[in-house]
N, C-alpha and C positions, 0 to 999 in steps of 0.2 A: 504494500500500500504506500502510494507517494507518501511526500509530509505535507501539514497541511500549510499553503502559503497564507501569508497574514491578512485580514482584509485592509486597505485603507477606504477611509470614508471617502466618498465624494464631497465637494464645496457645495455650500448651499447652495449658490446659483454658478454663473461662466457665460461669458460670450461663447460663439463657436471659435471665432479667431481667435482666441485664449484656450485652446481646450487641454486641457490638464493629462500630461502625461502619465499620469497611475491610471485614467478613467476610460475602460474601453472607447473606442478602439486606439487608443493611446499616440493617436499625431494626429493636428490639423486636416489635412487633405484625406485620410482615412472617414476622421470624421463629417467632414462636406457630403462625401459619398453616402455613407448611413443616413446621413437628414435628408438628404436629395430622393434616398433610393424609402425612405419610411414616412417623408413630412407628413403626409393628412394622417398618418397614425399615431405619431409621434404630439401631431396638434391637436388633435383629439383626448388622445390623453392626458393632458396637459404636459406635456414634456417641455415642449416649448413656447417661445412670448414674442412678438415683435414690435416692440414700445415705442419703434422708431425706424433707422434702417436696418440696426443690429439684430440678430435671432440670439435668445437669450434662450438657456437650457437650465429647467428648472432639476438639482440631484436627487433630489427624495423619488421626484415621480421617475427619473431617468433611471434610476436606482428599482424600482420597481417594475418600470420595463422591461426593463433587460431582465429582469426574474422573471414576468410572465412568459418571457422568451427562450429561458434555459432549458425548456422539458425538449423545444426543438431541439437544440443543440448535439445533446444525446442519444437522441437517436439519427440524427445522420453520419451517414457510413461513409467515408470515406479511405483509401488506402492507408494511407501512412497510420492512420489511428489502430489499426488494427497488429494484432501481434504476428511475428513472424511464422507460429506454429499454424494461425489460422488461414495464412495467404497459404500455405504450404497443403492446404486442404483443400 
């Protein structure tokens, strides 16, 4: 069994052009793509705010996104995730 890595919290809020390197998907242009590819879900949610020109990412609810999002995670297969006994089958 891995060891368990630590969590850190998210900031209460963030611009996108500031986005915080510990907070999925942990760099700028990674992140553009996620809001790009999720917005009316992510605004829906309330994930995020646009007070002005800026898009503002609220962390409690981003934080709880991305948990309603985990059960997918898990169950997609792809190669590398899988162990070498089982390719081997």
């Amino acid at each position: 069994m891995p060891a368990k890595i630590p969590a850190v919290e998210a900031p209460h809020s963030w611009a996108i052009s500031s986005w915080p390197e510990h907070v999925y998907p942990n760099s700028v242009a990674r992140a553009r793509w996620l809001i790009r590819a999720h917005k009316r879900e992510l605004f829906n949610a309330g994930v995020l705010a646009r007070p002005g020109r800026e898009i503002i990412v609220f962390g409690r609810a981003y934080c709880a996104w991305l948990a309603r999002k985990k059960a997918r995670v898990a169950a997609f297969d792809i190669g590398a995730a899988r162990s070498r006994e089982a390719v081997a089958e």
